[in-house]
C-alpha positions as semicolon CSV with decimal commas, in nm:
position;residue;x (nm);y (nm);z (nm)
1;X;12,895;17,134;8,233
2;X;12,607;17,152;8,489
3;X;12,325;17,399;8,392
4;X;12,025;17,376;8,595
5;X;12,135;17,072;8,857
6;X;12,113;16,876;8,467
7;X;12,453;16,769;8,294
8;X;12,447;16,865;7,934
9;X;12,620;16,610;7,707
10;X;12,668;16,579;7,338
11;X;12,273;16,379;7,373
12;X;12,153;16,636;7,540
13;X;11,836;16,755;7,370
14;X;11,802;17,181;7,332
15;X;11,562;17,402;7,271
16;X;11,566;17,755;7,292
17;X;11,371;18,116;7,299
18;X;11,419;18,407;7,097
19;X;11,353;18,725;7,120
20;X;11,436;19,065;7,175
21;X;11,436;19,189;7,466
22;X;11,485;18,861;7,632
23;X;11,645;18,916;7,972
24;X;11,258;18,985;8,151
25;X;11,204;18,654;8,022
26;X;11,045;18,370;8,274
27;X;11,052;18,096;8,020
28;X;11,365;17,969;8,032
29;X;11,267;17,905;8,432
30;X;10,933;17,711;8,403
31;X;11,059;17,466;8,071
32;X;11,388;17,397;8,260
33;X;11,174;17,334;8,569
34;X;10,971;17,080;8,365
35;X;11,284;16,917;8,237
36;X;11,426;16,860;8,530
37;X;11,102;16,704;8,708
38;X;11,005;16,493;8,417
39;X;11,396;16,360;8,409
40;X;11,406;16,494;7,994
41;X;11,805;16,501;7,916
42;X;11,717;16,845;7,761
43;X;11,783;17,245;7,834
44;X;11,624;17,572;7,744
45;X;11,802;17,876;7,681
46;X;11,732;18,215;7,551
47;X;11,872;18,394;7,258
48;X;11,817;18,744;7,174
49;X;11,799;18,827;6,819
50;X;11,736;19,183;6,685
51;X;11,496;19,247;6,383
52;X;11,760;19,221;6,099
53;X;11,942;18,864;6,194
54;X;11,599;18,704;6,243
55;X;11,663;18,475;5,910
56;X;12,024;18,405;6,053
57;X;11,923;18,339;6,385
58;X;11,672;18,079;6,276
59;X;11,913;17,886;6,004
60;X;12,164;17,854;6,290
61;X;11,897;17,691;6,476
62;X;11,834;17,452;6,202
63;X;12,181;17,418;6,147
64;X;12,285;17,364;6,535
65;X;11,986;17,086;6,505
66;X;11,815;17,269;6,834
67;X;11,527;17,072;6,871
68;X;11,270;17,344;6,936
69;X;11,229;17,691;7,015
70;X;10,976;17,982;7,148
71;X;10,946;18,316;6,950
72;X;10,852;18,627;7,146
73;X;10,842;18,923;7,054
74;X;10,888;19,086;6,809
75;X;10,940;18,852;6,566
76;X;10,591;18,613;6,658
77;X;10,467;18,746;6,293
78;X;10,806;18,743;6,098
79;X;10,939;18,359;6,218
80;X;10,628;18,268;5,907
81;X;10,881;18,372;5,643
82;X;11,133;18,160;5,761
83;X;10,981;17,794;5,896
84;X;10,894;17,503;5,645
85;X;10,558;17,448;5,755
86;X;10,289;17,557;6,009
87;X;10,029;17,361;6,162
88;X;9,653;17,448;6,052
89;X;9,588;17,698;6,348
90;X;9,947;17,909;6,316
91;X;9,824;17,936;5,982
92;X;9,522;18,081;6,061
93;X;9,621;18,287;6,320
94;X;9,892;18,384;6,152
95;X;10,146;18,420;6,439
96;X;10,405;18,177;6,569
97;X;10,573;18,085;6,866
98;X;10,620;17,776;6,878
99;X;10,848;17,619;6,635
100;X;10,895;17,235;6,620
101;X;11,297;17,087;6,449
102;X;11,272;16,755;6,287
103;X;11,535;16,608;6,077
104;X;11,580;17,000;6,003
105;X;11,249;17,056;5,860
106;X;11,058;17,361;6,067
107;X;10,693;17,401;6,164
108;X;10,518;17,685;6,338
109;X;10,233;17,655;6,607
110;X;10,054;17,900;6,826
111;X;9,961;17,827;7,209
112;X;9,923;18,208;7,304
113;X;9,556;18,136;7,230
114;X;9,505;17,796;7,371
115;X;9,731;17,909;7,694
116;X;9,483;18,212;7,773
117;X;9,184;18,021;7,694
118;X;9,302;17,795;7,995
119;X;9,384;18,038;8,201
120;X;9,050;18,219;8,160
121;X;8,875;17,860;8,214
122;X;9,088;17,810;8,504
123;X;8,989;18,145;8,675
124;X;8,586;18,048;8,608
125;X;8,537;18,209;8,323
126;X;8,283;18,110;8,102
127;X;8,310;18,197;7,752
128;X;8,072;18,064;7,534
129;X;7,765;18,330;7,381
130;X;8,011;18,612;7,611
131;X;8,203;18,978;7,480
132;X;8,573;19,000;7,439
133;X;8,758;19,304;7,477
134;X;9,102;19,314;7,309
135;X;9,371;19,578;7,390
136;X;9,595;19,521;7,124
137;X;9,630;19,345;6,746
138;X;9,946;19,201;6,742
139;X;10,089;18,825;6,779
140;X;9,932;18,747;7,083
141;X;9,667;18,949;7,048
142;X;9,595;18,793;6,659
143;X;9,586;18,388;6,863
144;X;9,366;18,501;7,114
145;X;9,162;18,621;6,903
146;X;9,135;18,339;6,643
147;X;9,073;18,092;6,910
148;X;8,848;18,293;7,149
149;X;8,624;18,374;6,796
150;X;8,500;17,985;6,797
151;X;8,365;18,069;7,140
152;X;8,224;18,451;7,212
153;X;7,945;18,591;7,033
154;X;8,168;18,953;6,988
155;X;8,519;19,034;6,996
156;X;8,592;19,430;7,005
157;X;8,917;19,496;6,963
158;X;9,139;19,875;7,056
159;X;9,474;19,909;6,928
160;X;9,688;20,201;6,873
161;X;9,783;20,138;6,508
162;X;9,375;20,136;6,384
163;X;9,488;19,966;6,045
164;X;9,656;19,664;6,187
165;X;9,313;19,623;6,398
166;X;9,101;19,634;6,088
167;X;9,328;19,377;5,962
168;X;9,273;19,139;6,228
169;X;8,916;19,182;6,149
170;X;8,912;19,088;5,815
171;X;9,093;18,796;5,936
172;X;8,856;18,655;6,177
173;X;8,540;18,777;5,931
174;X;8,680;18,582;5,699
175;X;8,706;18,252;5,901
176;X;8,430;18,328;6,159
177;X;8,088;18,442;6,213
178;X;8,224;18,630;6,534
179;X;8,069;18,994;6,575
180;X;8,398;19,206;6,550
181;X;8,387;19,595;6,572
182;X;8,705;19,792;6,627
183;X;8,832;20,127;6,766
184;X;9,200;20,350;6,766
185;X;9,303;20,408;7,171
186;X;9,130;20,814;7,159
187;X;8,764;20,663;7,052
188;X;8,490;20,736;7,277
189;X;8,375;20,403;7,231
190;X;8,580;20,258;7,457
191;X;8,393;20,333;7,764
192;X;8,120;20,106;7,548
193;X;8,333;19,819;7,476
194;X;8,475;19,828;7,866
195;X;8,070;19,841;8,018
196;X;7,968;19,593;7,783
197;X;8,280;19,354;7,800
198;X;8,290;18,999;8,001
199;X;8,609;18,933;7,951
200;X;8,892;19,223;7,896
201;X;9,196;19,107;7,813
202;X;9,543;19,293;7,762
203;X;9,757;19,125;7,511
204;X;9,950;19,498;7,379
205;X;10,237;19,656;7,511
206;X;10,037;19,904;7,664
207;X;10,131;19,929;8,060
208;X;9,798;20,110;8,129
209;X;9,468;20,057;7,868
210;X;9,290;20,384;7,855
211;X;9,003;20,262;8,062
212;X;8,871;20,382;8,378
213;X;8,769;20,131;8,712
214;X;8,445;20,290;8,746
215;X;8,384;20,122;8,366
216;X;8,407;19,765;8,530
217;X;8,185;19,557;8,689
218;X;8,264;19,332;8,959
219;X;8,120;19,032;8,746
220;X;8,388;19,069;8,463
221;X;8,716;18,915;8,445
222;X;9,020;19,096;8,333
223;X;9,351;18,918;8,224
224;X;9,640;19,136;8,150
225;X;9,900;18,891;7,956
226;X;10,221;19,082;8,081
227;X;10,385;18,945;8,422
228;X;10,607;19,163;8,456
229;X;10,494;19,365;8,696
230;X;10,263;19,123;8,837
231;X;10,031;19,359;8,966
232;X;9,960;19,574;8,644
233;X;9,773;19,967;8,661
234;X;9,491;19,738;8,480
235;X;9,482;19,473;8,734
236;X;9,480;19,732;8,994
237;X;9,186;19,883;8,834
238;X;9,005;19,562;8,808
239;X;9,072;19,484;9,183
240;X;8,919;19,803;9,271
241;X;8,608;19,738;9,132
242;X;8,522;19,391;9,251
243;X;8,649;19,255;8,899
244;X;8,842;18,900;8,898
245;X;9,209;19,016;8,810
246;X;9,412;18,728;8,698
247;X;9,777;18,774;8,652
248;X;10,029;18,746;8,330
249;X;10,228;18,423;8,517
250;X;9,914;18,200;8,486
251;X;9,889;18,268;8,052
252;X;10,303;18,249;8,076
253;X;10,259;17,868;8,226
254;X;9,983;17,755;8,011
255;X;10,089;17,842;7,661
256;X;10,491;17,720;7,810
257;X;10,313;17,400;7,915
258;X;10,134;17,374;7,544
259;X;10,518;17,439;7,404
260;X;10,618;17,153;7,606
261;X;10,399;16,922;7,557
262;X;10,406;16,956;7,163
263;X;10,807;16,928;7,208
264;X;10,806;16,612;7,423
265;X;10,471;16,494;7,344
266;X;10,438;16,414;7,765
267;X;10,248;16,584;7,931
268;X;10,369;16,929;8,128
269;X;10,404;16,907;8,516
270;X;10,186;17,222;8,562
271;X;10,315;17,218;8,979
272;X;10,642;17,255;8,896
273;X;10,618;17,460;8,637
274;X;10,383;17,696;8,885
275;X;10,669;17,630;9,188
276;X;10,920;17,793;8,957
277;X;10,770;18,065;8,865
278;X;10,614;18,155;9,210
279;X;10,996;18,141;9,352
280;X;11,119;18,377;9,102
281;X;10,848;18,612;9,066
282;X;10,610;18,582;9,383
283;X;10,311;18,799;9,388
């Protein structure tokens, strides 16, 4: 069977994503890319897996002896229950979605954080003694936040559900001497947070953060985590005032390129990995 210009045999190596939805998914096209340039007898595919078979879906994993798999939403919190293991910083963070298979034992790691702290560094960003704005408290959001608090003097942090904010901050309080403050999405303190942000970054569900462009500055930078669209109403905003807007495909290759290299334990061919996504989903 050919999948990918790459003929799967019985050695062929698999790992997998899962998710749910799962069809906007780019993943499966920047680890196959990788694969095939790095000549790894190996294939990605994507599963999607509703709420209630989450348990199943992951002991047929084990049981199919997949090698490795991604875990998007919404299950990034929920995979915990159901791995062996989970390396020091997934523990922290308390998310997963990265899941190593060895000789069917399961462990959990995080690169959400790692992959936007590269992509941030990338863009010029510099993040030491700065303010972090977070729209949003959930998996992604939780990583970002756990490794961005080594780094920024204060992370403020808007989410809808106000209680799953506040328990973020008791999170990173409790490992960190990070200034955290919080607000729900109607506080008038978000016009604050936005003025007195340098970074913003997007990492909820929320197509448009209640923010306005006059709040920005041209010196900020603004990374909204989804990629689909590429141009977001945030990143629109940011363009319009002066603000360095830095798309959701740049996070989406370096936390897929952290995956990989944890998986293969080579390092990720970052061009090809860019090529593939620029073909499918241009700007």
């Amino acid at each position: 069977m050919a999948y990918n210009e790459c003929v799967i045999t019985g050695d062929s190596q698999v790992y997998a994503l899962i998710g749910c939805p799962i069809d906007y998914s780019l993943s499966p096209t920047i680890q196959n890319a990788a694969f095939k340039v790095t000549r790894i007898n190996a294939v990605y595919v994507p599963f999607c897996v509703r709420k209630p078979y989450l348990k199943q879906a992951i002991d047929g994993l084990r049981a199919l002896g997949v090698n490795g798999f991604n875990v998007t939403a919404p299950h990034k919190i929920d995979v915990i229950r159901f791995v062996d293991d989970l390396e020091p910083g997934a523990e922290e963070i308390g998310s997963v979605n990265t899941v190593v298979s060895k000789d069917g034992v399961l462990r959990g790691y995080n690169t959400d954080g790692i992959g936007a702290l590269k992509t941030l560094e990338e863009a010029g960003a510099s993040l030491d003694g700065q303010s972090l704005l977070l729209f949003g408290a959930g998996g992604a959001a939780q990583a970002i936040a756990h490794v961005f608090a080594t780094r920024v003097n204060t992370i403020r942090i808007v989410n809808r559900t106000l209680s799953r904010a506040k328990r973020l901050e008791r999170r990173l309080l409790k490992k960190t001497n990070v200034h955290v403050e919080i607000a729900g999405l109607s506080s008038k303190t978000i016009r604050t947070f936005v003025k007195e942000a340098s970074i913003i970054v997007n990492a909820s569900s929320m197509s448009h953060p209640p923010l306005r462009h006059d709040w920005l500055r041209p010196d900020q930078f603004v990374l909204d985590i989804v990629y689909k669209p590429v141009e977001t109403k945030l990143l629109k905003l940011a363009r319009r005032a002066g603000a360095r807007a830095i798309d959701g495909r740049i996070m989406l290759i370096h936390q897929g390129a952290c995956s990989f290299e944890i998986w293969t334990g080579r390092k990720a061919p970052l061009d090809a990995m860019r090529k593939a996504i620029a073909m499918k989903l241009p700007a």
